[in-house]
C-alpha positions, 0 to 999 in steps of 0.5 A: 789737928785732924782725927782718922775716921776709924777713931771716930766710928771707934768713938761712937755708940751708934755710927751711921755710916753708908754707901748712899751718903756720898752719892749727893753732895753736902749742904755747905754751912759757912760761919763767920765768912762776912768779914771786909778782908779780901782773903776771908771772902776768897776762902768763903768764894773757893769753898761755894764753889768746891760744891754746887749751888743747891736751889732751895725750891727744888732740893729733894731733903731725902737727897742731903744725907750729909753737912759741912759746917765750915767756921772762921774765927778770926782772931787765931785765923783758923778754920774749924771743918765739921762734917755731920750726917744728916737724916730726915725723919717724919715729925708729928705723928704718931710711933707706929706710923713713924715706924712704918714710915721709916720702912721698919715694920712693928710687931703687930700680933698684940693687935686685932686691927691696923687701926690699933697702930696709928 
């Protein structure tokens, strides 16, 4: 069973969906791959090695726009494939520096001064 892109962005209230998104590859998540026979550690070995290894010291976040969730289960033997985009946002601070952040600039002519908006 499969579903076409254009059902899915059809089916969303916000899609986020740009160019940039496919110029780094996804962070691939494996569930359930941890099983002894040797056809379930041949899946999870072809599908490390479809992406390359990601070095966990030295990946810039800001580069991993997207996700792949790959899970077994092993009582029907099927693979169930989700691909998330993935956005990084800044945590713990305040809404108008967020804002400015994000690179989004608030309306500021209810102000007298910047320090108003963080």
């Amino acid at each position: 069973q499969y579903s076409l892109i254009k059902d899915v962005v059809s089916s969303l209230k916000r899609h986020r969906m740009h160019e940039q998104q496919f110029t780094h590859h996804p962070l691939l998540v494996l569930s359930n791959f941890g099983l002894p026979q040797i056809q379930v550690k041949l899946m999870a070995t072809m599908f490390q090695n479809m992406f390359p290894s990601i070095n966990v010291h030295k990946v810039n976040l800001n580069n991993i726009k997207r996700c792949l969730l790959i899970t077994y289960d092993a009582e029907t033997q099927l693979l169930d494939l989700r691909h998330y985009s993935v956005k990084v946002v800044p945590v713990g601070i305040s809404k108008g520096l967020k804002k400015l952040l994000q690179e989004k600039f608030p309306n500021m002519s209810r102000l007298e001064d910047i320090s108003e908006l963080l």
